[in-house]
N, C-alpha and C positions, 0 to 999 in steps of 0.2 A: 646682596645688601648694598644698596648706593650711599655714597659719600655726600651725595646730595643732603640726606635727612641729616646730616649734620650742621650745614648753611649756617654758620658762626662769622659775624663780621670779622672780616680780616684786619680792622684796627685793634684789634684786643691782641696784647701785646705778649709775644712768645715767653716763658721761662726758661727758654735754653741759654744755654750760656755757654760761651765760646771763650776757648783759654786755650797760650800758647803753649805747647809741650816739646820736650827735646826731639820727639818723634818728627815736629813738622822742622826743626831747624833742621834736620838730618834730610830731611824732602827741598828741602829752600838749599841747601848746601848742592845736591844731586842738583836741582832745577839750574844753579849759578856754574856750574863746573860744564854742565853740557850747552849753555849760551855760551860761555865763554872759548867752547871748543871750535876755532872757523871750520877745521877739515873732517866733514865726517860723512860715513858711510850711508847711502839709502838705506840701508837696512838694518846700522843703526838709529837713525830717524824713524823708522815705523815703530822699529820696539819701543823706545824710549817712550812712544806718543800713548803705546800702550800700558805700558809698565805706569806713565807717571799719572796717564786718567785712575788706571786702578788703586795708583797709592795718596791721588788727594780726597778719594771717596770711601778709602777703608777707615777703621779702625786705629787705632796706634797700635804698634806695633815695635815689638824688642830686636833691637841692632841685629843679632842674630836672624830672624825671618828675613828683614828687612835687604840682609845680605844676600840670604840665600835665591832671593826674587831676582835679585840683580845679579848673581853671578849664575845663576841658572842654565843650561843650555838651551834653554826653550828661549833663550835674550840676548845678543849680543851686545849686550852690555858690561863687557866687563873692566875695560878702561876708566868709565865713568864713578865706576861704584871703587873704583882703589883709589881714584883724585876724592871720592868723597871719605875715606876712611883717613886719606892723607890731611884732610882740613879738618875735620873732627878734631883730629890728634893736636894738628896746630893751633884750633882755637880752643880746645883744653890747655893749652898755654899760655897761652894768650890773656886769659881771665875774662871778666866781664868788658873791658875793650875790645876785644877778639869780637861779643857780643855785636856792640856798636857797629865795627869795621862790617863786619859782618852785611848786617842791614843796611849802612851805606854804599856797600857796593851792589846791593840788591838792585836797592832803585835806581843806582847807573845803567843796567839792563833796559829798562826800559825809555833810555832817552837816546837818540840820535850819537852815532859814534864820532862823527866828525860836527864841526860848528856849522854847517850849511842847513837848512832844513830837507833838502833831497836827501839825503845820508838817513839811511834806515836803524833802529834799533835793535838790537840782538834778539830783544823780546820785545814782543806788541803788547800794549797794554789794557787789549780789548780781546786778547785771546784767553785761552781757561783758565792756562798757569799764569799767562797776566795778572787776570782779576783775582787768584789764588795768592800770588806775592803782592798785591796791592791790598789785599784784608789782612795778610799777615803781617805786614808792614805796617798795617793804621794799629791791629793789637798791640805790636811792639812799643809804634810812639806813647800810645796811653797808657803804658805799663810807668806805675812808681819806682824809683831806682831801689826802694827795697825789694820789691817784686824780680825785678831785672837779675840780682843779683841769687833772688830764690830759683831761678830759672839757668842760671846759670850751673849752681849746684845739684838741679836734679841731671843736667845734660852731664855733669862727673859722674853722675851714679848711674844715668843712662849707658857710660860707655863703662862703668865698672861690674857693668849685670852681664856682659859678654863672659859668656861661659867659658871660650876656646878663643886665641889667638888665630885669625883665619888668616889664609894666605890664598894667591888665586885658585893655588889645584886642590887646598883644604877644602874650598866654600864650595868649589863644582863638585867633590865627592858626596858633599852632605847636602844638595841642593835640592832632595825627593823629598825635605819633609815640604808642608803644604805653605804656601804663597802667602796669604793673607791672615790666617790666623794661628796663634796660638792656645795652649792650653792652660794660660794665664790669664785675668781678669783684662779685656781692651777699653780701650778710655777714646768713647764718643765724642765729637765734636756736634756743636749745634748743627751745622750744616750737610753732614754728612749724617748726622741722625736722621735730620731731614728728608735727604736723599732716600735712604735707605727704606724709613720707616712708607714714603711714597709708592717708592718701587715695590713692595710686597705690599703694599695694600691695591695696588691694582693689579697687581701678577692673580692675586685673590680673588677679584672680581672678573676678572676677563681670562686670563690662561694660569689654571693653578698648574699647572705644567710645571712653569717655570719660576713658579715659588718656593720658598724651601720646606723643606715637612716639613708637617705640626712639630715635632718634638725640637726640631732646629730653631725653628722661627719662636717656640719659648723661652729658649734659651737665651738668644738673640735677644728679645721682649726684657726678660728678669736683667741682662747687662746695662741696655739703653736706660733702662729707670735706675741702676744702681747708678749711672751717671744724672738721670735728671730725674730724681723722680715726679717733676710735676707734669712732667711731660705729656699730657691729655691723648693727645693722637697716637703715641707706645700703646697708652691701655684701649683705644679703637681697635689699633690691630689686633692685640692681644683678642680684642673679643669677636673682631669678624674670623682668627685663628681658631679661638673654641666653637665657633658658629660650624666650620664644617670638620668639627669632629664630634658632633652634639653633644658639646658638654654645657649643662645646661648654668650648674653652678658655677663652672670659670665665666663662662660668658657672661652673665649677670651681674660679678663683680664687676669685673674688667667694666661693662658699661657702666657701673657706679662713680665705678673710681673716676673715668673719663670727665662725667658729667661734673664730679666735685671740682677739679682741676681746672674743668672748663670757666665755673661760674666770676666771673668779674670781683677782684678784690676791692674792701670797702672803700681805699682813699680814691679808686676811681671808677667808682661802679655805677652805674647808670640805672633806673626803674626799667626801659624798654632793654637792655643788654638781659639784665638777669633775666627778664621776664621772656625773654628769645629760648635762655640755656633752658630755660625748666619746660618749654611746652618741644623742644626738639627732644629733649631728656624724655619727655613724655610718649612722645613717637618713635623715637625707637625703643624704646622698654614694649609699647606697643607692638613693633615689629618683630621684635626676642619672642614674645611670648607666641607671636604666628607661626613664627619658626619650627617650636615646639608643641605645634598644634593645640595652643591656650587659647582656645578661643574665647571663653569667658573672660578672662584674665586682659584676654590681650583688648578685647573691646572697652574695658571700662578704661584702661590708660590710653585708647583711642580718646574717651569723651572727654577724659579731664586734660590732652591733648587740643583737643576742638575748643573746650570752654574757655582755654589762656590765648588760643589764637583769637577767637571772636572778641577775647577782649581787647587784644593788641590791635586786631584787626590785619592780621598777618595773611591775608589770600594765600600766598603759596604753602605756608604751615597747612592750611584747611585743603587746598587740594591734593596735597599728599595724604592727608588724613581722609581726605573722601574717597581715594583711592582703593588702602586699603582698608577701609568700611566694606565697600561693593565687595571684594575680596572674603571678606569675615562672612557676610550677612547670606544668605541662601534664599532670599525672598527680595522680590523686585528687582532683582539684579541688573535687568536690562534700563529702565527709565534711569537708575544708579549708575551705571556707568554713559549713557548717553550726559546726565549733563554733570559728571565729572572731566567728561571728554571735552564738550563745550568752554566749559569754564576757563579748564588748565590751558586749551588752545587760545582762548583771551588772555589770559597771562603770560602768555610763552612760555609755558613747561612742554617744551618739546619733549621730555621724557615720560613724562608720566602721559602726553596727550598716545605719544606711539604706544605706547603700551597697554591706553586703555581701548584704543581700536584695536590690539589683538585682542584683547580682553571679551569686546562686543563682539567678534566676530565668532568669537568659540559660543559665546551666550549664543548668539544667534543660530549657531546650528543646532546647539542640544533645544530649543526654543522652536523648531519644525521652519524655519523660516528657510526662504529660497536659496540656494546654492550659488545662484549667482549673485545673488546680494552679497552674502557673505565674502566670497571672492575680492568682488568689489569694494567692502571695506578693509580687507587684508591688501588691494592696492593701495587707498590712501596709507595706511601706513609703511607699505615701500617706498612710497615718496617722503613721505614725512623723514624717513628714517636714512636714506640716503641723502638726503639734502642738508640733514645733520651730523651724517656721518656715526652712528649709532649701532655700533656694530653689533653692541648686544640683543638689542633689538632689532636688525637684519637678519641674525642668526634666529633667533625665537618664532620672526616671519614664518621662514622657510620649517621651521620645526612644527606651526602651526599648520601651514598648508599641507607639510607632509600625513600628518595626525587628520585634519580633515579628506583627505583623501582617502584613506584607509578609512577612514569613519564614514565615506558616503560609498565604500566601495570597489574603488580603483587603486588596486595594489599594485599596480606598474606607474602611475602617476607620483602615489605615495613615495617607492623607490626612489624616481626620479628627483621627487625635492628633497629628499635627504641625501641623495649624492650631493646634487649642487649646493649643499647648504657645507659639507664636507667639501668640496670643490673652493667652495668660497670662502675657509679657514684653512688652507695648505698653499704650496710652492714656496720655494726661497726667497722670492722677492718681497711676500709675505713680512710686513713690518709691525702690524698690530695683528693680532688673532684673537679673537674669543672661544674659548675652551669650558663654556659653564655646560649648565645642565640640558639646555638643546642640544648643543653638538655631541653629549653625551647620547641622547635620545636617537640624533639619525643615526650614529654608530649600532645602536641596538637595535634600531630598523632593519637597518641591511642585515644585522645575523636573526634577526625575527623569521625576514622572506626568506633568506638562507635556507632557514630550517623547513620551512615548507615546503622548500624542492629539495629539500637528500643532504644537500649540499654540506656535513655533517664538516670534515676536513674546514671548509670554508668557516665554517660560525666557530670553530676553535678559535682560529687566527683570531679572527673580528674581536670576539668577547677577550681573550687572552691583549689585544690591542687598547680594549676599553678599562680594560683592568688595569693596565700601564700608565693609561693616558689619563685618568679618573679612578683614583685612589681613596678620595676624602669623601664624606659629607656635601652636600646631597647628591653628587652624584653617582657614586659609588652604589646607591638603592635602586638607582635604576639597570645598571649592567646588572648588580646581584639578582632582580624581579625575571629579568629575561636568562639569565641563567637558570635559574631552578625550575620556571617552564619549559625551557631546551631540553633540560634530564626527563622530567617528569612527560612531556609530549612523546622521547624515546623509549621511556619505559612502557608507556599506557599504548602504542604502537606496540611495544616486543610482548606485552598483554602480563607485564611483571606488576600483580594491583597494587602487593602490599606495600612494593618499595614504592610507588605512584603514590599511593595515600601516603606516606611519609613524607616525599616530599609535600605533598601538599599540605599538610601540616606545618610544613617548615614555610611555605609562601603567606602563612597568618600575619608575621609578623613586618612582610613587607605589603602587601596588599591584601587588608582583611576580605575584602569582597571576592576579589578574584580566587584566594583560599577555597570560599564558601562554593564558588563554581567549579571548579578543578574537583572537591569532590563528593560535589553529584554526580559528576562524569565518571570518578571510579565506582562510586556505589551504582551505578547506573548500569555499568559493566561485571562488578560483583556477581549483580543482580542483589543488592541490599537495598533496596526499593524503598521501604518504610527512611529509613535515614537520609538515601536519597530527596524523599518528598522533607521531610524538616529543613537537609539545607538551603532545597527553592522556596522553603516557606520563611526561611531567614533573612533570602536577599529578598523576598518581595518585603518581606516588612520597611527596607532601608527608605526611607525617604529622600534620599537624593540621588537615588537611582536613573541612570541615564537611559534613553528609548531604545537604546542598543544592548544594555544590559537586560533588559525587559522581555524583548526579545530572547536575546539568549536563552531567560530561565522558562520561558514557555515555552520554547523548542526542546528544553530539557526537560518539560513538565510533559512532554506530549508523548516523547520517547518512552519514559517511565511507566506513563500509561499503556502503550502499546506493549511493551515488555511483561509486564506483571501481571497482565490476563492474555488469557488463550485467544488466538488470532480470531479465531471464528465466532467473537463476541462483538456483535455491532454493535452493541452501547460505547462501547469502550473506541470504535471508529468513528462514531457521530463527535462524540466529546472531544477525541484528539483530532477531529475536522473543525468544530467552532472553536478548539484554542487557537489552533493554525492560521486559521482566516480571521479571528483579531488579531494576532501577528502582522499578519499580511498585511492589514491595517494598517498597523501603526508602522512598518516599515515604509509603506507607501507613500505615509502621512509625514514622514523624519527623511522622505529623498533616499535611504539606503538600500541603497541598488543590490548587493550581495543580498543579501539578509532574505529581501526580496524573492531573489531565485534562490535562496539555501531552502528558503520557508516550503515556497512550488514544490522541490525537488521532496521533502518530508508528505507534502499534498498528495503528490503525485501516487510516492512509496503506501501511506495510507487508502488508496482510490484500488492500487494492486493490490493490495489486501481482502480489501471489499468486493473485488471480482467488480472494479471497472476499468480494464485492462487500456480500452480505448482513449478512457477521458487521464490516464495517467501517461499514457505515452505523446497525447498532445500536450499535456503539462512539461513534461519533460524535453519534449523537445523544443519546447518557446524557453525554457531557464537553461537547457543545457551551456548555449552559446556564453551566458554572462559567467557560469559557472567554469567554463573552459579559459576563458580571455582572464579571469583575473581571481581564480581558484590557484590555492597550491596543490601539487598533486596528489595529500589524500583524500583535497575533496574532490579532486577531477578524475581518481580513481573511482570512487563514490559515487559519482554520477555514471559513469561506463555499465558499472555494473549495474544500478538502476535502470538504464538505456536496454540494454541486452535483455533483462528480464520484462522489460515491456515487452521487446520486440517478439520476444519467443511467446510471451502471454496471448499479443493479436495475431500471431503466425496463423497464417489458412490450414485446413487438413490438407489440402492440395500436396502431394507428394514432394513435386519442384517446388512450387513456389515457398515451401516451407521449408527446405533445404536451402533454400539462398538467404530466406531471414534470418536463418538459422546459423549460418556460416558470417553474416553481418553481424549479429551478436557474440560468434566466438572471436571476431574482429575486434569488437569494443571491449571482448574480457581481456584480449591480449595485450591491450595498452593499459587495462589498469592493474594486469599483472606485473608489468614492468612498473608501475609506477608505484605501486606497492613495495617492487623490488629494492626501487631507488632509496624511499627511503625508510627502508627495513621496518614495514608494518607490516609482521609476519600473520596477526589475526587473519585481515583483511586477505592475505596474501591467501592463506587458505581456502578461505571461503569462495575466491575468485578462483583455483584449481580445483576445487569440486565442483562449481557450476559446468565451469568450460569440459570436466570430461564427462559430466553429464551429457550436456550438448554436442560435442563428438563421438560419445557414445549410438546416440538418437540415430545420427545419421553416418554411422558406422564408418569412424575413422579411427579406427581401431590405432595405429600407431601415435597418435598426436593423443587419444585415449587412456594409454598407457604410461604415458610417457608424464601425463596430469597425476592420473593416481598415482604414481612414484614419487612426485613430489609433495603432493599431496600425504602422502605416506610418511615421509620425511618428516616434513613440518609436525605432523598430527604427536610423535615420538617426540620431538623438540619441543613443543609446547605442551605443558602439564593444564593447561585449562580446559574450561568447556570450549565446546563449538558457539561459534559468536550466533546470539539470537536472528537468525533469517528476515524474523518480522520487522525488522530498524534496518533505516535508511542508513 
């Protein structure tokens, strides 16, 4: 969610309110006692620098904390903080002139110590705590001497809330409870609300890492309003807080509340001010409801959005709104984001223009268009996007090219941009980072390819690392989606259906589609065929089915078929030959090069069937290569075995020359033995030690023979299922 769709003129005037409290005379006392110190340690000087950034941006805070911070062992400070316990005491005597004396010697700090103007100042007056005692200082002047003297007495009861009499070795005994807060009500300043309320709202947007939980950050939320409750930007966070915990009802409020607080009060309200709040008001109620997949809902406060803009005539309102229109709408998508893209680049929305060239370029791939186009407009927006410095969208870049890469094919390519896109959110020197839902995605890339090669040990780590790092809303859906397929791809490998269809039950509720394909593949291996065909007749219904998923269900439609009738039915091999080769089609016509040789390699297996042994072993060896370079290895096992059964299928009667094909095929079973092994797909694994001691059988190698059907033996007792259908590739 961008801060953007908020775009509220910055003369509308804040309701925060800034009041002086004993808390900061006790910070302004500490700040006067350590200028006034000439001789002091480097290392007291770094503490202090750190101790007094943290206590002009905290909370208030009760004498006791307050001590504890400064007598701490983590601080050499503990000189400063007993001159500050000693002037508390004295200006507790002192009365409301203690007050005065007090602030008059403040701003001596900041003036030249000698009459020359070379002679430097104790304190510079453009430094933090400068500008920190120069506001506290202007509050003070404008305070009424009734006020003054109200202030005075709460600084009595300030120093009368002191539970225990500390002394230095008391405070460093008790110095473990926690630094900045307690378990008492803390009393926000306008500035430091500020501060605060900033820093988590874009800890939010760019690295929720390092913002605090949901449950902290409401809490924090519910205090800042009991100090201001008008305070607009509290209830924003508040609601980009429930945004990623999908609460739909808090978020809702929370953006009510914002928009009421926002709207311009009468004695200075303007026609174009209100008429801003309610059509941004409008756009993000529109954007909530996208959030929560409202797409009805979220369109029509799209329009009534558009219709307060068109009449303001507000361009940037309307090209954020035509943004997400292209976004909502499933029709025309492409002429809709070309001149959302146009427009916002004539107004300078650098953001929404990079965004909506990722945008086009993904449209353009599912859209059959050229590879290198696409490319090409995924450069203009690394230009765009580094010249801005947009790191959300740098990161999204790289999460895009990784995702088309794997979409046209090239699973070592794909790899590679999801390293670098991780490559380019890490190291120490590392000062801004984006931690959203791309950098969530290539995390889950690398334990995706993990899992394709074995690598089981490896994708713990990764997904256990995603888990950590991506704990909320929406990211959290994406490690969960590749988790349940990491169980479920081990199981349906160890040939375990029912827990397989349970998980796949369970992946309904993050990707319904993907559900519906997970299991045809178990009923496909069941052999529950009739159910099987419902769920490919499910996902063809989907209308915004992608050319890849299309694919997919006709290769699952073609299997089924082969399966569920006896091999020596040529209707049944005509039919699963014209689904295949419009497959082949449409892969050829969408550039996905896998798909491509996955489709051949099913051609091929169906051509072996039909007793054309020749015209399947030339199939197979023109696919085998793209299948080998950027297969994981249980399709690169899959293809071995298919390889080997060609070769033995054209093998000569020739005695020799049949014994050397023939040992070339137990070559090819050997490697998809081992690659079966690697990543414990015991079916599979099977099925490749009964061919191979068939075929050392043939030509009587008796020990390598044996040595097959022993394991073969093994397996067959370990695993309670049938033997895996022959006729499937």
């Amino acid at each position: 969610m961008s801060t953007d769709l908020m775009n509220i003129d910055g003369h509308i005037k804040r309701l925060q309110k800034e009041t002086l409290t004993p808390y900061k005379i006790a910070t302004v006392i500490l700040i006067k006692e350590y200028c006034n110190e000439t001789t002091k340690a480097i290392v007291e000087r770094r503490d202090f620098c750190l101790v007094a950034l943290k206590l002009i941006q905290s909370p208030d805070m009760e004498l006791n904390t307050l001590l504890n911070i400064l007598y701490s062992p983590e601080y050499i400070l503990h000189r400063f903080a007993h001159h500050m316990e000693v002037q508390l005491n004295v200006l507790r005597g002192k009365g409301v002139e203690g007050l005065l004396d007090l602030f008059d010697n403040v701003g001596r700090l900041m003036k030249p110590t000698l009459d020359h103007s070379l002679s430097l100042p104790a304190l510079n007056k453009n430094s933090v705590l400068g500008l920190y005692i120069r506001r506290v200082i202007i509050f003070f002047e404008k305070l009424p001497f009734d006020q003054v003297v109200a202030l005075y007495e709460a600084l009595k009861k300030y120093l009368d809330n002191r539970i225990n009499t500390f002394d230095g070795s008391d405070v460093s005994a008790s110095s473990k409870t926690k630094d900045s807060y307690s378990n008492e009500t803390k009393t926000w300043g306008g500035r430091q609300a500020e501060l605060l309320v900033a820093q988590q709202a874009h800890a939010l947007q760019t690295d929720e890492h390092k913002a605090m939980s949901p449950a902290e950050l409401q809490v924090l939320v519910r205090e800042l309003l009991n100090c201001s409750p008008y305070y607009a930007e509290v209830h924003y966070l508040s609601y980009l807080n429930c945004l990623r915990v999908n609460e739909y009802c808090g978020a809702i409020d929370s953006l009510y509340h914002c928009f009421d607080r926002l709207v311009p009060l009468e004695n200075r309200s303007a026609p174009e001010e209100r008429s801003r709040i309610f059509r941004y008001a409008a756009l993000n109620l529109a954007v909530l409801h996208a959030q929560f997949n409202h797409k009805e809902v979220a369109q029509a406060a799209l329009k009534e959005a558009i219709m307060m803009a068109q009449e303001a005539g507000d361009n940037v309102c309307l090209q954020l709104a035509h943004a997400w229109m292209y976004h909502l709408t499933t029709k025309q998508k492409g002429p809709l984001i070309e001149r959302s893209v146009g427009k916002a680049s004539m107004l300078g929305i650098t953001h929404t223009t990079g965004l909506g060239l990722i945008a086009y370029a993904h449209n353009s791939a599912l859209e059959a268009k050229n590879p290198s186009q696409v490319f090409e407009t995924l450069m203009k927006s690394d230009v765009l996007n580094c010249q801005h410095s947009m790191i959300d969208l740098m990161s999204m870049t790289y999460a895009e090219k990784s995702a088309l890469w794997a979409y046209y094919g090239k699973t070592e390519m794909s790899s590679v941009c999801a390293q670098l896109l991780l490559l380019h959110n890490t190291g120490d020197k590392k000062q801004h980072m984006f931690n959203g839902p791309s950098t969530c995605q290539a995390v889950v890339n690398i334990a995706n390819i993990l899992v394709e090669f074995g690598e089981y040990f490896l994708v713990d780590i990764v997904l256990a690392h995603a888990k950590e790092r991506f704990p909320n809303e929406p990211c959290n859906k994406i490690w969960m989606l590749s988790e349940q397929l990491y169980v479920f791809t081990q199981l349906m490998r160890q040939e375990k259906w029912s827990e397989a269809e349970a998980i796949a039950l369970n992946i309904s509720s993050l990707d319904p589609l993907e559900c519906k394909f997970r299991l045809a593949e178990v009923c496909l291996e069941k052999g529950d065929y009739p159910k099987g065909l419902e769920c490919i007749d499910n996902i063809e219904k989907d209308e915004q089915i992608t050319p890849q998923n299309k694919i997919r269900a006709m290769i699952l439609l073609s299997q089924i078929m082969c399966a569920s009738v006896s091999s020596e039915s040529g209707i049944v091999g005509v039919n699963s030959l014209v689904l295949l080769n419009t497959a082949l089609e449409l892969a050829i016509k969408n550039h996905l090069s896998y798909y491509k040789a996955l489709i051949k390699m099913h051609l091929a297996n169906i051509q072996l069937i039909m007793g054309m042994p020749t015209l399947a072993l030339n199939l197979v060896e023109e696919a085998i290569t793209q299948i080998l370079a950027h297969g994981g290895y249980y399709d690169q096992g899959r293809a071995f075995i298919l390889y080997a059964k060609c070769l033995v299928a054209t093998a000569p009667t020739c005695d020799k020359t049949r014994k050397e094909v023939i040992l070339k095929a137990i070559k090819a079973l050997s490697k998809a033995k081992n690659y079966f092994t690697k990543i414990e797909a015991y079916g599979k694994l099977r099925v490749t030690l009964c061919l191979e001691s068939l075929l050392c059988h043939e030509i009587d190698l008796k020990t390598e023979r044996n040595q097959c059907a022993f394991e073969f033996r093994q397996l067959d007792q370990q695993l309670l299922t049938k033997l895996d259908n022959l006729s499937l590739y």
